[in-house]
C-alpha positions as CSV (number, residue, x, y, z in Angstrom):
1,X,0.0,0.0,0.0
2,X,0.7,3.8,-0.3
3,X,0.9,6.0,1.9
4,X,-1.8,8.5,0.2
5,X,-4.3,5.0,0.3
6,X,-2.8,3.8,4.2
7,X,-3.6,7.3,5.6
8,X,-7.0,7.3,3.8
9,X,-8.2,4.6,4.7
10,X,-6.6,4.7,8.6
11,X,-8.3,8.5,9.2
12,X,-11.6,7.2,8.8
13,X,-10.9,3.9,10.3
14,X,-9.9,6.0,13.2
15,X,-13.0,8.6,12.9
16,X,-15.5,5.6,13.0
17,X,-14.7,4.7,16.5
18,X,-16.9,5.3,18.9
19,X,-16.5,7.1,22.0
20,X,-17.2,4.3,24.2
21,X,-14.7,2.2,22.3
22,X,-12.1,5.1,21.7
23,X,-12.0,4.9,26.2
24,X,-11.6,1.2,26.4
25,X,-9.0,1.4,23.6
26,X,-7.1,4.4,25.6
27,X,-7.1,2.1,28.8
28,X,-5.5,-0.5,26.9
29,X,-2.8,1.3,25.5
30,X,-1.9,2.8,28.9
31,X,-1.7,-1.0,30.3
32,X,0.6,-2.0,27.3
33,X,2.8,1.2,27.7
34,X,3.1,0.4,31.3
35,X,4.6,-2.8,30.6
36,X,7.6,-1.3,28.3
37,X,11.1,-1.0,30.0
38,X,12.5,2.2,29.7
39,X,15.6,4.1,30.8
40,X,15.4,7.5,32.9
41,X,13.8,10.2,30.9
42,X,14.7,13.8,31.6
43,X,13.5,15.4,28.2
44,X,10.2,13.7,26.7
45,X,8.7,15.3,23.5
46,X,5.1,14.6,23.1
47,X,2.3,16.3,21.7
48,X,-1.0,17.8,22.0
49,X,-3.7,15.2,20.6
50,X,-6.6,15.9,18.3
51,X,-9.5,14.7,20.0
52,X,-11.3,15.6,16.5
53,X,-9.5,13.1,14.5
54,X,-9.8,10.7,17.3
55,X,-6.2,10.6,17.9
56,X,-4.5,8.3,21.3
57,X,-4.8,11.0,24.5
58,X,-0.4,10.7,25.1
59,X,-1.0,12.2,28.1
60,X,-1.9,8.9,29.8
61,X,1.2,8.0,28.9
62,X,3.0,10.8,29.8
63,X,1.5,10.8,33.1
64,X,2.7,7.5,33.7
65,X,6.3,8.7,32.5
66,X,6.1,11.4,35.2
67,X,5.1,8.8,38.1
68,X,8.5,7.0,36.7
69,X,10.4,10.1,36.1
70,X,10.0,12.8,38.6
71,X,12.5,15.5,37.4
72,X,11.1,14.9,33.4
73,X,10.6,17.9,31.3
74,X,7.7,17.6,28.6
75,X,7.9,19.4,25.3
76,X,5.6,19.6,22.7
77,X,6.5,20.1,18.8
78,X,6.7,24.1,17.5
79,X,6.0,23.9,13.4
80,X,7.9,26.9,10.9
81,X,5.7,26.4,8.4
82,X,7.9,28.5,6.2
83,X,10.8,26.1,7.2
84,X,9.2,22.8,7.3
85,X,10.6,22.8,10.5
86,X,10.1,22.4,13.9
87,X,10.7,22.6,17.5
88,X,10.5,21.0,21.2
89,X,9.6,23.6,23.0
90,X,9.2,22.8,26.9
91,X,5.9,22.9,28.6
92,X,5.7,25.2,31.6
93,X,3.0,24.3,34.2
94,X,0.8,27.5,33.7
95,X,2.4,28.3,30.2
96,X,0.4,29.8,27.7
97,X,-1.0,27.7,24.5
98,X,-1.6,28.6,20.6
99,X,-3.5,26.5,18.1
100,X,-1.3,26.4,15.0
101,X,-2.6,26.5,11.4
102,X,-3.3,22.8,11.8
103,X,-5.9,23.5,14.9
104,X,-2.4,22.0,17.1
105,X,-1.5,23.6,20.0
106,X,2.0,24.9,20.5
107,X,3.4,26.3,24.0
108,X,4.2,29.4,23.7
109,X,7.1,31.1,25.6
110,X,8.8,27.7,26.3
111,X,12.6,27.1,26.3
112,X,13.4,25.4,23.8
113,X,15.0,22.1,24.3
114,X,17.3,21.1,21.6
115,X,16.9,17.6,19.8
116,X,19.8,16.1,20.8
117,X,18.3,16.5,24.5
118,X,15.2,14.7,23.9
119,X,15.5,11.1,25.1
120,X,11.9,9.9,24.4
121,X,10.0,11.4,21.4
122,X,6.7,10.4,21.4
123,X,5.4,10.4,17.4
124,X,2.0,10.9,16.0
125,X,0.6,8.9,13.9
126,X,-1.8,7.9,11.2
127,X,-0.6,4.0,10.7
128,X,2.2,2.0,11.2
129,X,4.2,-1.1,8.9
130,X,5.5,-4.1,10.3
131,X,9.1,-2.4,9.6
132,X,8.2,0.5,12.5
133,X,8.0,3.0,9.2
134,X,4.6,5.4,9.8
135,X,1.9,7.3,8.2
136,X,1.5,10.7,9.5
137,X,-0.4,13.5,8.3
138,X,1.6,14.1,5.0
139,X,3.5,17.1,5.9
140,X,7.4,15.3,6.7
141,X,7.4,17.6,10.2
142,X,8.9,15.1,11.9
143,X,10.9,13.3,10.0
144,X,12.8,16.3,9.6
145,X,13.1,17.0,13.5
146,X,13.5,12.9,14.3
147,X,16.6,13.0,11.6
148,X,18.4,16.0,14.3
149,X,17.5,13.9,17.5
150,X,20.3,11.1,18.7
151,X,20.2,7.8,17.4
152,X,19.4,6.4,20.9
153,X,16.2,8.5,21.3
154,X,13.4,6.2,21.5
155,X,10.6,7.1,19.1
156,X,7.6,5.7,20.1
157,X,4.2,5.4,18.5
158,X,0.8,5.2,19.5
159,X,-2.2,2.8,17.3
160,X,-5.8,1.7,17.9
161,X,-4.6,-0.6,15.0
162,X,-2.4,-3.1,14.1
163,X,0.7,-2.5,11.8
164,X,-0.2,-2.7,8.1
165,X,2.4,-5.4,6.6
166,X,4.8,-2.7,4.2
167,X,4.1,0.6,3.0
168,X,5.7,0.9,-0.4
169,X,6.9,4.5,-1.0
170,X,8.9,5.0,2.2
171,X,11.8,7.1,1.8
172,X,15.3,8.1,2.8
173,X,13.9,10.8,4.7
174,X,11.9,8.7,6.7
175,X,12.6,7.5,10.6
176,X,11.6,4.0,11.8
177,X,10.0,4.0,15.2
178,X,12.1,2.1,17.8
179,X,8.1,0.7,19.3
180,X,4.5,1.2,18.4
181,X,1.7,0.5,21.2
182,X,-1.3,-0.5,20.4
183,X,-4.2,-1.8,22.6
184,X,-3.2,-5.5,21.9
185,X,0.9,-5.6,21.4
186,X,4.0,-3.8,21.9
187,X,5.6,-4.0,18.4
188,X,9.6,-3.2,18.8
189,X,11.3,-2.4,15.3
């Protein structure tokens, strides 16, 4: 498959789920997250869901993180759009939010926290292959920002679904996750 048909198909998959199921899959992938072994974490970048497009709530998981990791900073991505680039930028307890041209919110005043700091990088995401390569939204945000992080950051993603077998038209530019959750497996790439 392609990703043009994966992410297609996967968005609405995603959008026909209903709220009562969208809860008991959240739970799930909180009790499958819990059971991944992890080193310290002082910089985690996560990111604001979209509750519209039905996305995974992260900040289950990053709640749990915090239990684990008392001193852990959270960021949450900044987009250039002129640059196709972005940002961690660190999430201050009573910090100040924007919504983004993409409805996302970004913090704003936030240090920012440079890539190579991040030791967890938590990645949205649309679908998933068996190979850890994902569908996202299309734009190659974080692609561009997981290529400046170090090679030992884990990237992890978060699915109501299982992997698809290959997506065909993955390119140099794309970064494998290290693990995808979903409600049902821990898949480690």
């Amino acid at each position: 498959m392609i990703k043009n048909t994966v992410r297609k198909e996967f968005l609405q998959r995603r959008m026909n789920i209903l709220e009562e199921e969208l809860q008991q899959q959240t739970a799930l992938l909180a009790i499958s997250f819990r059971k991944l072994i992890l080193p310290p974490v002082n910089y985690l970048m996560s990111y604001n869901p979209l509750a519209s497009r039905h996305e995974f709530d992260v900040s289950v998981c990053e709640d749990i993180l915090k239990e684990q990791n008392v001193m852990m900073c959270i960021a949450w991505p900044k987009i250039h759009v002129d640059l196709l680039g972005m940002e961690a930028v660190q999430v201050e307890k009573d910090g100040l939010f924007i919504k983004n041209k993409f409805n996302i919110l970004e913090p704003i005043g936030g240090a920012i926290v440079p890539p190579q700091n991040l030791d967890i990088i938590f990645v949205p995401l649309v679908a998933f292959d068996e190979r850890g390569y994902r569908v996202g939204y299309g734009k190659g945000y974080y692609d561009r920002f997981l290529a400046q992080c170090r090679p030992d950051a884990i990237k992890i993603g978060f699915s109501f679904f299982e992997a698809v077998e290959y997506i065909e038209d993955i390119d140099e530019f794309d970064v494998p996750l290290n693990f995808c959750i979903t409600p049902h497996r821990i898949y480690e790439f």
